[in-house]
Residue frames relative to the residue before (quaternion, step in Angstrom):
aa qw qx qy qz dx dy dz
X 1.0000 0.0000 0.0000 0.0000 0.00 0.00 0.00
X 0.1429 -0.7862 0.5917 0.1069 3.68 -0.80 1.08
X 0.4300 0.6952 -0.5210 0.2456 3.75 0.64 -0.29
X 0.2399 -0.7136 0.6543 0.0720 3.65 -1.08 0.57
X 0.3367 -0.7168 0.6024 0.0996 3.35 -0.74 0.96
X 0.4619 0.7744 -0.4294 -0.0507 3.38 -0.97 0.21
X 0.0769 -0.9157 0.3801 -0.1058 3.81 0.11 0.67
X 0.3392 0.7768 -0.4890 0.2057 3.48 0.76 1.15
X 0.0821 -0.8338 0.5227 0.1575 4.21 0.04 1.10
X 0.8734 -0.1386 0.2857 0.3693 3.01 -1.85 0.48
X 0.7168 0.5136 -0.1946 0.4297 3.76 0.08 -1.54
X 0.6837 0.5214 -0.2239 0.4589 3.24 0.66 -1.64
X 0.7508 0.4323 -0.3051 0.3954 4.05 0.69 -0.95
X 0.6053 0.4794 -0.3480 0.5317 3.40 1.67 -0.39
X 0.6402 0.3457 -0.4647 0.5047 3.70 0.68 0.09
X 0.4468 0.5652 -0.5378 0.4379 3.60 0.89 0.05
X 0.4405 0.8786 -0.1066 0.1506 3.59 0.63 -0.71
X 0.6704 0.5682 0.1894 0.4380 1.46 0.36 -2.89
X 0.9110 0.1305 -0.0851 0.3819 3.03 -0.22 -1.68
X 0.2257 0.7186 -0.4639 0.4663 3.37 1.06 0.87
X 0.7594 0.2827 -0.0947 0.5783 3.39 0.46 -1.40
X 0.7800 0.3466 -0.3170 0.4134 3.31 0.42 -0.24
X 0.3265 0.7634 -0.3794 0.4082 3.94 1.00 -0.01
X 0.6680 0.4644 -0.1828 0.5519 3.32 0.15 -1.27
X 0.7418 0.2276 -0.2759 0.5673 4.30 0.80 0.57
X 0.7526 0.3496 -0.5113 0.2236 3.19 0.91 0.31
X 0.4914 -0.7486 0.2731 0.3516 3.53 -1.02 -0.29
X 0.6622 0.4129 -0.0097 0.6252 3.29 2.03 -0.40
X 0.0439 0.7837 -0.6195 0.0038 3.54 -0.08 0.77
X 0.4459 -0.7072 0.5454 -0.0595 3.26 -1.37 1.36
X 0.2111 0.7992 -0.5592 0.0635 3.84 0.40 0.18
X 0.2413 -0.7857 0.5691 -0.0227 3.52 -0.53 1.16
X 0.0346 0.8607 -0.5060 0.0432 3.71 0.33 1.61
X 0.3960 -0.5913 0.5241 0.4679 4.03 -0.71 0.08
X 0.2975 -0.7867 0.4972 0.2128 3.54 -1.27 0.82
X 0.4299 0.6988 -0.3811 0.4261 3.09 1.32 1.22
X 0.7278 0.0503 0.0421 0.6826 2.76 1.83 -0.63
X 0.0485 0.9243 -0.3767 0.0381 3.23 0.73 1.28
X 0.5565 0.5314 -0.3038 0.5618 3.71 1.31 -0.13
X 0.5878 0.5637 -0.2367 0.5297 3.71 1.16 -1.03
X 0.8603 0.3371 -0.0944 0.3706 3.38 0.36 -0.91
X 0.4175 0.6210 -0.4136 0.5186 3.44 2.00 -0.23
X 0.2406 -0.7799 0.5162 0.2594 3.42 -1.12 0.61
X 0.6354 -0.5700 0.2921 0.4313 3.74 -0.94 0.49
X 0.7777 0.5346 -0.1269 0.3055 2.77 1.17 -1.67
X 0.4661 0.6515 -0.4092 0.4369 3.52 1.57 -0.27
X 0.5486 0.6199 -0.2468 0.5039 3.85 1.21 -0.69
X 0.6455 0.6314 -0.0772 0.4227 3.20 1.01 -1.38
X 0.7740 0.2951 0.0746 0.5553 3.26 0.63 -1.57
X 0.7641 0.4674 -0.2939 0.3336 3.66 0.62 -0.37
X 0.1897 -0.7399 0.5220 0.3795 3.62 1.95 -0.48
X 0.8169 -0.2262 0.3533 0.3959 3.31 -1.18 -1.73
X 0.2975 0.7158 -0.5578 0.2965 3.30 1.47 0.98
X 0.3785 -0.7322 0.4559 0.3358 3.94 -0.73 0.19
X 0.6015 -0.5899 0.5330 0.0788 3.29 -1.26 1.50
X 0.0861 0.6808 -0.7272 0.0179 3.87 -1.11 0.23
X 0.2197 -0.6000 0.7596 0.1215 3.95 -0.12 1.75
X 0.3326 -0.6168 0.7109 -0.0604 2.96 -2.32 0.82
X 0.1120 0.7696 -0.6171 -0.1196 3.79 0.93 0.31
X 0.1480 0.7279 -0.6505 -0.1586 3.42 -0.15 1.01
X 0.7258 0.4717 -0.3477 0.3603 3.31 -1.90 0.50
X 0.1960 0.8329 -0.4752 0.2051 3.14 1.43 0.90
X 0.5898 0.6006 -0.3428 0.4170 3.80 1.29 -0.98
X 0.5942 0.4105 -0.3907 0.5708 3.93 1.40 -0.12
X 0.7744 0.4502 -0.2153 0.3890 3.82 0.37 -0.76
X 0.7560 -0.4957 0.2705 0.3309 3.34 -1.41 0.92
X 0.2235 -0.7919 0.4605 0.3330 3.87 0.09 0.12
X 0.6950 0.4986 -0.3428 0.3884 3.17 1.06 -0.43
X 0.4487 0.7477 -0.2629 0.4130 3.37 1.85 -0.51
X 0.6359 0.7135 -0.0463 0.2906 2.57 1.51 -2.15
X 0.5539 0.5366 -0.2076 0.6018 3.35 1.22 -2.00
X 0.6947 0.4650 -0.4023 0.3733 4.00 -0.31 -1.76
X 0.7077 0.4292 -0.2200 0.5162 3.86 0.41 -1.22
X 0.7848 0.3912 -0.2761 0.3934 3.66 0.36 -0.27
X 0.5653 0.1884 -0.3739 0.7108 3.47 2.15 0.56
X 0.7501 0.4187 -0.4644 0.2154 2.93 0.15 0.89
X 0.4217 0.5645 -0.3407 0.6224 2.93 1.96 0.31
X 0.5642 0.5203 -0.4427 0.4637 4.02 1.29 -0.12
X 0.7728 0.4863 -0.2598 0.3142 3.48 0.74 -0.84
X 0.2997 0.7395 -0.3416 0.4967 3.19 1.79 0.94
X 0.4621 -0.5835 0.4748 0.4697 4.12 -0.43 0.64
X 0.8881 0.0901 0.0178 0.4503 3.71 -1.39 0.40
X 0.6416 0.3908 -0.4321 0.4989 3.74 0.38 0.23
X 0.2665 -0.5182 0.8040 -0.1187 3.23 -2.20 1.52
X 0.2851 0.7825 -0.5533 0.0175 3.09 -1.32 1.20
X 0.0101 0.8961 -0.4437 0.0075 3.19 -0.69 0.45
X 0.4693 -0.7068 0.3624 0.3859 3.75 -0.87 0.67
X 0.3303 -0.6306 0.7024 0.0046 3.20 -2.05 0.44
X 0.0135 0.7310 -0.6821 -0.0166 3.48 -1.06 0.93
X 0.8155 -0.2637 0.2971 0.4209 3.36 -1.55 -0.74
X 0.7026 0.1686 -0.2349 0.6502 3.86 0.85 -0.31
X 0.3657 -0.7991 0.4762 -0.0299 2.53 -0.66 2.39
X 0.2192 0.8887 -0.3978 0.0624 3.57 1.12 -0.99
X 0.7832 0.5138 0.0804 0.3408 2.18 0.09 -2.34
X 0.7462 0.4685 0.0088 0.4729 3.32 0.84 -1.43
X 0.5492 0.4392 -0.3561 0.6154 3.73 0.98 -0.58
X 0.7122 0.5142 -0.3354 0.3404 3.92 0.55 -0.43
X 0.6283 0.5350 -0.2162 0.5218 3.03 1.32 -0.58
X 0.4752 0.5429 -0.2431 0.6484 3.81 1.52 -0.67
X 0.7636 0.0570 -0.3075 0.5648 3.37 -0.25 -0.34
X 0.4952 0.6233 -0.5163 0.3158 4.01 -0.18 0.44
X 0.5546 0.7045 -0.2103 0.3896 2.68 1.41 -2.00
X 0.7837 0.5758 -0.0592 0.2252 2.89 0.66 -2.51
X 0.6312 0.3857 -0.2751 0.6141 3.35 1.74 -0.95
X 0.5286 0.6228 -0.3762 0.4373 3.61 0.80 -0.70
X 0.8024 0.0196 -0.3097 0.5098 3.87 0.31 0.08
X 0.6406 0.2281 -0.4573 0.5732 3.79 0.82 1.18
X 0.1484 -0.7955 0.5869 -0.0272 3.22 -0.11 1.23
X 0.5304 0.7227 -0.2377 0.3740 3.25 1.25 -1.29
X 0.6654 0.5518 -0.1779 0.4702 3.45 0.81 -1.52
X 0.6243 0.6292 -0.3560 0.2959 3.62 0.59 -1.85
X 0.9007 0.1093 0.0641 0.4156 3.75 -1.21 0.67
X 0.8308 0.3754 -0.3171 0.2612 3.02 1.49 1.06
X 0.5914 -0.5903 0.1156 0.5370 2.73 1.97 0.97
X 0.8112 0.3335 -0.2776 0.3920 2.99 1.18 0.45
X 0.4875 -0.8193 0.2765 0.1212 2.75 -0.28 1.99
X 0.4666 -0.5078 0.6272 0.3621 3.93 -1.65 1.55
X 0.2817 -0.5364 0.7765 0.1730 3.46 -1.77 0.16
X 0.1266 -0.7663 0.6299 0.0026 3.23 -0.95 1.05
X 0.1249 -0.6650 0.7215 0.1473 4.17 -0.24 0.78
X 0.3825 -0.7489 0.5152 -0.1658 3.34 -1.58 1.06
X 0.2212 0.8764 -0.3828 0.1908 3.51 1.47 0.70
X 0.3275 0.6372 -0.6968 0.0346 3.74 -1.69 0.12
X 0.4960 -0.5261 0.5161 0.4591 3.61 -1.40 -0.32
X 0.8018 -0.3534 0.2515 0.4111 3.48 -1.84 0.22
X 0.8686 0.2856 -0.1297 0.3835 3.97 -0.69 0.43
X 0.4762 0.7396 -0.3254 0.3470 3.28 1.54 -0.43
X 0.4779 -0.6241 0.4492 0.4247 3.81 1.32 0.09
X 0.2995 0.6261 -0.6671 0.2709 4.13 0.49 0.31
X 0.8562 0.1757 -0.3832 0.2986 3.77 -0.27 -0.41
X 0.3360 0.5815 -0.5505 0.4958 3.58 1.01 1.03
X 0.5463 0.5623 -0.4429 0.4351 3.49 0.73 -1.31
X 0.8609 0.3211 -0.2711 0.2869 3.23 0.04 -1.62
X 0.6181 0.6257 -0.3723 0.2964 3.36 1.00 -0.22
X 0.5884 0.5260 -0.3319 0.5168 3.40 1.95 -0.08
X 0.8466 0.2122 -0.3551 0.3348 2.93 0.96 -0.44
X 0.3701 0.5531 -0.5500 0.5046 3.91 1.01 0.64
X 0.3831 -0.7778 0.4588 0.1945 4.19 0.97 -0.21
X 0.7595 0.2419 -0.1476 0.5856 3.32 1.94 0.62
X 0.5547 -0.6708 0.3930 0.2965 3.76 -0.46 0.70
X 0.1175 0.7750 -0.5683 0.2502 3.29 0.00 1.67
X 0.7875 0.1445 -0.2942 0.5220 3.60 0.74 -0.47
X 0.4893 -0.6707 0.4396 0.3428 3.71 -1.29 1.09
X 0.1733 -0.7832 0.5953 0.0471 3.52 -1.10 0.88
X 0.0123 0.7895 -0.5880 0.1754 3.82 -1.34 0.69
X 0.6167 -0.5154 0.4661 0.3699 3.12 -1.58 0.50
X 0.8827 0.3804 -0.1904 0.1995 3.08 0.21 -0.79
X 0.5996 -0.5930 0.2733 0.4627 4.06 -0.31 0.60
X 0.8364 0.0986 -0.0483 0.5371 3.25 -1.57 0.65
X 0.4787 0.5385 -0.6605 0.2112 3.21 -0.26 1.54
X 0.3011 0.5502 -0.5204 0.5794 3.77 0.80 1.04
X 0.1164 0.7606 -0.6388 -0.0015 3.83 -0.36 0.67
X 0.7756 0.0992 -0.1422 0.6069 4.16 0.63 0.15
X 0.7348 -0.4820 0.4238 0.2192 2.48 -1.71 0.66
X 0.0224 0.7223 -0.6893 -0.0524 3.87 -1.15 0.92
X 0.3282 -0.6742 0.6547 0.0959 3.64 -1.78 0.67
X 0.2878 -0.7149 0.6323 -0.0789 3.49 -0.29 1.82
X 0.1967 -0.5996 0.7692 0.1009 3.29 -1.97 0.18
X 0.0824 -0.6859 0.6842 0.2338 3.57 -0.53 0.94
X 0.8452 -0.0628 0.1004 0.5212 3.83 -0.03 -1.20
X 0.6998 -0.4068 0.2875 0.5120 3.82 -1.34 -0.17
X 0.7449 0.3715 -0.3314 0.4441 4.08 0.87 0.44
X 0.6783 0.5993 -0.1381 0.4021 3.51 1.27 -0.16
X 0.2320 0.6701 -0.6832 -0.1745 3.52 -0.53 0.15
X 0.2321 -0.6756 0.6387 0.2860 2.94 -2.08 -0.78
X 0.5216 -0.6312 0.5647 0.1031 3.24 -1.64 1.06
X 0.0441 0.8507 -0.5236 0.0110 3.50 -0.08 0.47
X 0.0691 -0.7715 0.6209 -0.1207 3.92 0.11 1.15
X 0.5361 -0.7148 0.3627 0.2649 3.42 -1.19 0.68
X 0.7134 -0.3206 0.3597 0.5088 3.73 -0.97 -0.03
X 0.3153 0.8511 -0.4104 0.0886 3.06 -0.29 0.68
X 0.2430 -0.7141 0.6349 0.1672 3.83 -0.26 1.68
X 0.1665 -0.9148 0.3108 0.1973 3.24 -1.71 -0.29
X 0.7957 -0.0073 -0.1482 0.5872 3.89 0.10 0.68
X 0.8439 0.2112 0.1441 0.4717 3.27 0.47 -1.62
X 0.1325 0.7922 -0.5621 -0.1973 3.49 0.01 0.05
X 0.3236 -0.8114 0.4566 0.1686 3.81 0.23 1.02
X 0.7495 0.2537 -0.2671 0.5501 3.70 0.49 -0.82
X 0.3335 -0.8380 0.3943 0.1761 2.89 -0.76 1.87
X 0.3718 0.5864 -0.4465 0.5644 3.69 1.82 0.37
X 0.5748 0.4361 -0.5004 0.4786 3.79 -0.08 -0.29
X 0.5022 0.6450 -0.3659 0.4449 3.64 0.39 -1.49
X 0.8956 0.1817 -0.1713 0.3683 3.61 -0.08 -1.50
X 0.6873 0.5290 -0.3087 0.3906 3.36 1.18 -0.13
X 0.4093 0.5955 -0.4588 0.5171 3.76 2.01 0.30
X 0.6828 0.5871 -0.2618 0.3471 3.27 1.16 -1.08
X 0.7054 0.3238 -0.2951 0.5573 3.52 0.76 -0.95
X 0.7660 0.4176 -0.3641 0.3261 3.54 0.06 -0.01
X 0.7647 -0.4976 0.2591 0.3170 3.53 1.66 -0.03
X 0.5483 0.6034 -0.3386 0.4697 3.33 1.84 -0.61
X 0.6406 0.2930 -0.2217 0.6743 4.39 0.77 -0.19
X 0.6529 -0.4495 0.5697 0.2169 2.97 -1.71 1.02
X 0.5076 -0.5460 0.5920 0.3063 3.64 -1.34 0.92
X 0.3857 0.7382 -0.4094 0.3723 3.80 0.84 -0.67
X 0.9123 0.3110 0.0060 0.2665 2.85 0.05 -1.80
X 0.6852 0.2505 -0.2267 0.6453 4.03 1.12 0.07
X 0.5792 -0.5897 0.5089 0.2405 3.84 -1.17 0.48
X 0.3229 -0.8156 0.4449 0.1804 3.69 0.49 1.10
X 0.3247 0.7134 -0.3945 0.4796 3.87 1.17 0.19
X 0.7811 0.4554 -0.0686 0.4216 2.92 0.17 -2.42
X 0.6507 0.4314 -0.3481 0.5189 3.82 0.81 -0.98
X 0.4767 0.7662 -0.2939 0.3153 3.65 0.51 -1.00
X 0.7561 0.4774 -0.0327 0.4465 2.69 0.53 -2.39
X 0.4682 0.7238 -0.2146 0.4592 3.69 1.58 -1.38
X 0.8140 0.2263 -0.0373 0.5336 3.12 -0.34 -2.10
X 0.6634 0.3150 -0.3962 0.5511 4.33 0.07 0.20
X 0.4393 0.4014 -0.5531 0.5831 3.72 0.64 0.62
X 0.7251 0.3229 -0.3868 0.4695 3.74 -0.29 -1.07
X 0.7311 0.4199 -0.3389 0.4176 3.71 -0.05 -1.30
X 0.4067 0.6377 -0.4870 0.4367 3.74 0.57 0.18
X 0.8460 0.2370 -0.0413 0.4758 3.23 0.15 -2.01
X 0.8236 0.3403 -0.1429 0.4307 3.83 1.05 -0.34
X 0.7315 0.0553 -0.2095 0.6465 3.56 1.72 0.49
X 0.7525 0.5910 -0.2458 -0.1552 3.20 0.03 1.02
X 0.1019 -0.6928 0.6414 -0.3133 2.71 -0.08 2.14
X 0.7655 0.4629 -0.2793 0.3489 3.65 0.84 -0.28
X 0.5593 0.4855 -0.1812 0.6470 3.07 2.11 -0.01
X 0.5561 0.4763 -0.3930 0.5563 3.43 1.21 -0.36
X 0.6031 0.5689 -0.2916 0.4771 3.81 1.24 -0.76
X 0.7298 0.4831 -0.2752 0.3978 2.89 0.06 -1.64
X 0.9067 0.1027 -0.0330 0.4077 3.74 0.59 -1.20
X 0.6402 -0.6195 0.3174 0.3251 3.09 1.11 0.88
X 0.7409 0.3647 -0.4621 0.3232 3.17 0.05 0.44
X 0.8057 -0.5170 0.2324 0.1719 3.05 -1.92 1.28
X 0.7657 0.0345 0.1674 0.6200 3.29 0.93 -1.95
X 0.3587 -0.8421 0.4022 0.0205 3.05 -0.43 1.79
X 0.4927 -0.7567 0.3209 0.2858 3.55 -0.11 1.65
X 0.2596 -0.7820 0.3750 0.4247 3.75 -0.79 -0.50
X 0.6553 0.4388 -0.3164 0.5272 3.26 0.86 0.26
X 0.6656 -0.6031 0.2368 0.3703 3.60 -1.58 0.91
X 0.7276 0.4400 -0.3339 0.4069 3.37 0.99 -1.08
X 0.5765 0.4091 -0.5589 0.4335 3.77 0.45 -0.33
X 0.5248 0.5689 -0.5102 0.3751 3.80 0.56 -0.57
X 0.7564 0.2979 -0.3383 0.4740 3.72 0.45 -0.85
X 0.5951 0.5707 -0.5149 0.2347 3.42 0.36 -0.57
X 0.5160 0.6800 -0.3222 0.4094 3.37 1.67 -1.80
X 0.7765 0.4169 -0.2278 0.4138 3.36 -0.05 -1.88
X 0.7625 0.5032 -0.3048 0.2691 3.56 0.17 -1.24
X 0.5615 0.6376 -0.2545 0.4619 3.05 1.75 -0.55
X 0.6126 0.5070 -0.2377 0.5578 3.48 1.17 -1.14
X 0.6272 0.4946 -0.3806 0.4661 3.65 0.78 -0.88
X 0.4812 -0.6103 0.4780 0.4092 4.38 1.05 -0.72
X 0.4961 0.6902 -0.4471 0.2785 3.46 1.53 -0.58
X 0.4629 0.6871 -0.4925 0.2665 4.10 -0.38 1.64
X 0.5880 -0.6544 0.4495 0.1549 2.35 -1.36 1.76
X 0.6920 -0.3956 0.3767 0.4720 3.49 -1.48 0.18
X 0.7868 0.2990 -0.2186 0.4937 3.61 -1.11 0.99
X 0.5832 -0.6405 0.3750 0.3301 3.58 1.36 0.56
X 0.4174 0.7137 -0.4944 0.2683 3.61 1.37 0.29
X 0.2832 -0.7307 0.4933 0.3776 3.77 -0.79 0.35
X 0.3560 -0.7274 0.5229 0.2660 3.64 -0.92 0.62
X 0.0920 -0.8648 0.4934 -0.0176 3.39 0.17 1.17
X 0.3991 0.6204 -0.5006 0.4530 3.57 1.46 0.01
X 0.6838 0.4825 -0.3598 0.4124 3.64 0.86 -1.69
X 0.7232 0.4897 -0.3611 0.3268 3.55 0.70 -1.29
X 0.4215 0.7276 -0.3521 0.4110 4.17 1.38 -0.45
X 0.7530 0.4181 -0.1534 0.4844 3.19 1.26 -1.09
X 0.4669 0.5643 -0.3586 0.5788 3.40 1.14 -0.76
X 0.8745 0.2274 -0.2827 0.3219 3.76 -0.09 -0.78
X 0.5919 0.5795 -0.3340 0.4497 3.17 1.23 -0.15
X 0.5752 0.4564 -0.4223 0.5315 3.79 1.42 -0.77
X 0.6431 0.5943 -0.3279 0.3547 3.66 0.75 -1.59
X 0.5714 0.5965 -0.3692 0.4259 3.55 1.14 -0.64
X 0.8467 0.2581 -0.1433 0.4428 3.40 0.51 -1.72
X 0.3687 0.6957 -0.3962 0.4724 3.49 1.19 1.07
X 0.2839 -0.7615 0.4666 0.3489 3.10 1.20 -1.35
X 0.3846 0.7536 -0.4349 0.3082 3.86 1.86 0.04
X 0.5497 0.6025 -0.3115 0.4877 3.52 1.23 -0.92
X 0.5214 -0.6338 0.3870 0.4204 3.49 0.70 -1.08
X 0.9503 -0.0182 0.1004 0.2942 3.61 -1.22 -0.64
X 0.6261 0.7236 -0.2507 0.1467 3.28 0.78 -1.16
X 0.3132 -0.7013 0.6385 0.0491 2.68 -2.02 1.05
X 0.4287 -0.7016 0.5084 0.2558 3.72 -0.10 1.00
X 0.8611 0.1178 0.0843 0.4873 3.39 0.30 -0.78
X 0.2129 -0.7888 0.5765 -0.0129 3.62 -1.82 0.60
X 0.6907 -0.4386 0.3580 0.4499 3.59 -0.94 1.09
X 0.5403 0.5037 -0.3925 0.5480 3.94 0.54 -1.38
X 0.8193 0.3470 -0.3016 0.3425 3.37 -0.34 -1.17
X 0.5212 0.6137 -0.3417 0.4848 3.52 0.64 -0.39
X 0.5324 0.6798 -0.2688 0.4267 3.64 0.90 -0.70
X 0.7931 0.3509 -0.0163 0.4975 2.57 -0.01 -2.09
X 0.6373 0.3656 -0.4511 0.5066 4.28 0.44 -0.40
X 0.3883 0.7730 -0.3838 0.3232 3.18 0.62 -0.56
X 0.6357 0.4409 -0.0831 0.6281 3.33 0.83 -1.95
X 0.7915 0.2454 -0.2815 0.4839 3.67 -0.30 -1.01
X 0.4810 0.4915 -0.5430 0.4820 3.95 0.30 -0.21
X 0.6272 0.4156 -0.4442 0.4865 4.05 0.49 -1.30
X 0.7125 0.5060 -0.4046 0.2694 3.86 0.18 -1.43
X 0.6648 0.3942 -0.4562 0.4410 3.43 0.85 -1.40
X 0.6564 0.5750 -0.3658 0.3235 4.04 0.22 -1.05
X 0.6416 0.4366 -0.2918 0.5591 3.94 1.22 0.12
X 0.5798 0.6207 -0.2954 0.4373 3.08 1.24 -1.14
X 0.7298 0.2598 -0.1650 0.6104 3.84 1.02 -1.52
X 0.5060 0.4823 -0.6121 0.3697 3.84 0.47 1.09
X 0.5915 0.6832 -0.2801 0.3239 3.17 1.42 -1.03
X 0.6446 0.4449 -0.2207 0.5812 3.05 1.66 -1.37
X 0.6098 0.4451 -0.4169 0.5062 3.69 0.27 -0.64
X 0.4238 0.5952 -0.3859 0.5632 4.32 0.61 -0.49
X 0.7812 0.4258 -0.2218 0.3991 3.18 -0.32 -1.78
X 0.7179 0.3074 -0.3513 0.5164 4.13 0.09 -1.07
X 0.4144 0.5336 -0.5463 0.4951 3.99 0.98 -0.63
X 0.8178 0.3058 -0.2499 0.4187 3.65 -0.65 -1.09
X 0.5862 0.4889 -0.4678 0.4456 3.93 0.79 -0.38
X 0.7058 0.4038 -0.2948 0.5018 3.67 0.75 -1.39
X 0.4294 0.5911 -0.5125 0.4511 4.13 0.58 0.32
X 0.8984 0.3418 -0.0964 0.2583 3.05 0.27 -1.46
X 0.5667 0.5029 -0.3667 0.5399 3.01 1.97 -0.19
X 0.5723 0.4472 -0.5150 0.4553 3.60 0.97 -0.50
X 0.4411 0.5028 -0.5976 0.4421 4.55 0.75 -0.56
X 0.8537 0.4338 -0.2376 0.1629 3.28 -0.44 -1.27
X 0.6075 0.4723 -0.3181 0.5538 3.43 1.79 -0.89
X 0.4204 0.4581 -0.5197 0.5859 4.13 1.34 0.06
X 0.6578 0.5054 -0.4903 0.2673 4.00 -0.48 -0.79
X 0.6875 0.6646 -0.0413 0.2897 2.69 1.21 -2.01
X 0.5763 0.5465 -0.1626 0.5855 3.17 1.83 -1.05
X 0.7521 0.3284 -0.2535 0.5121 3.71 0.95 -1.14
X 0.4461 0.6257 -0.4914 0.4098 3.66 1.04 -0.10
């Protein structure tokens, strides 16, 4: 698959900005990742921008993601300098208490003296941050939706007499280098359908579920002996689903969708797109491709040198 994914609006570079200039005052940074994709969905820049401020991951959307997946990624995002994480589903309750514990717990200093922790408030488009915040302010203050990047500015929240929050929009960011991240924002909801060829993701996410769930595809769609490869997967399933075109073709575009919505539904089941292991290893090839395009970006430098030598000869000739 060669498609590149990318999807960064207007809005999104002014909160890039934003919280530049504003960082440097807070004390607590919040980063609100999907725990379906928890490496995908971490921004770079939150690393970048935060020095040695402490971090509180948010796997939110654990009730869609592997739990056992869930647990591995949540110690292994601890064994990182300054960073606490921990998962989050639909009954927030429980979980908004622990967030603001957390929050006084590493500014103790601050607690019960009128002078208020700053909390910054980060995730990418769709990831369920303005629900989060709406549990934990304990009233519907930030607007929330299906769809990405609907928070466009920044809002300032009171959680209790020792807290604020920073709210900053969804916000992905310049480059998304691993072209596997790219496809795994997509199937889970974090990029606008707009923006990637729903085929190509399809084709992506029923390669992995093949080799890492399937019994839940043999379930989900009935079928006996699970193919190895994406397109017999759709032909199989889409067939069983009735989905045919004139002439008994199967429409396997229609069935692409089916598994990709059924996915970010949770109807399919459990799933975690990805694994600490896997993180590793992109890791390495994210470094290769990022040397690889200096080499090339080097290379037209040194081409456009030598044509500017030669148009000077040319001139003195």
């Amino acid at each position: 698959m060669t498609q590149t994914i990318q999807w960064f609006p207007g809005h999104m570079n002014k909160a890039r900005n934003e919280i530049k200039e504003i960082m440097p005052e807070m004390d607590v940074v919040i980063e609100v990742i999907d725990a379906r994709i928890p490496y995908s969905s971490e921004n770079p820049m939150v690393a970048r921008l935060r020095g040695q401020k402490p971090v509180i991951k948010i796997l939110n959307k654990a009730d869609l993601a592997d739990p056992h997946l869930t647990q591995a990624w949540i110690e292994q995002l601890e064994s990182q300098d300054q960073v606490k994480a921990m998962a989050c589903d639909d009954n927030k309750t429980v979980e908004v208490k622990r967030i603001v514990q957390l929050c006084k717990q590493l500014m103790p200093s601050k607690v019960g003296t009128g002078r208020k922790i700053k909390v910054l408030i980060m995730g990418i488009p769709n990831v369920g941050k303005s629900t989060l915040i709406n549990a934990l302010a304990g009233r519907a203050i930030a607007k929330t939706g299906d769809e990405p990047a609907v928070t466009k500015s920044q809002q300032l929240i009171k959680i209790d007499d020792d807290i604020v929050l920073y709210d900053t929009p969804g916000m992905l960011w310049p480059k998304i280098e691993n072209p596997n991240s790219g496809y795994r924002l997509a199937a889970t909801g974090g990029v606008k359908d707009t923006a990637f060829d729903f085929a190509d993701v399809a084709g992506f996410t029923a390669d992995y579920l093949i080799k890492a769930y399937p019994e839940l595809l043999k379930d989900r769609y009935k079928i006996e002996e699970l193919p190895q490869t994406d397109w017999e997967f759709f032909e199989m399933a889409g067939r069983n689903r009735g989905l045919l075109k004139r002439g008994g073709i199967v429409d396997t575009y229609r069935m692409s969708e089916i598994l990709v919505n059924e996915l970010r539904s949770g109807t399919l089941g459990r799933i975690t797109l990805e694994t600490p292991a896997m993180r590793e290893s992109e890791e390495v090839m994210v470094a290769e491709l990022r040397a690889a395009a200096e080499v090339k970006k080097e290379a037209k430098l040194e081409e456009k040198r030598l044509r500017r030598l030669r148009a000077r000869k040319n001139r003195k000739n």
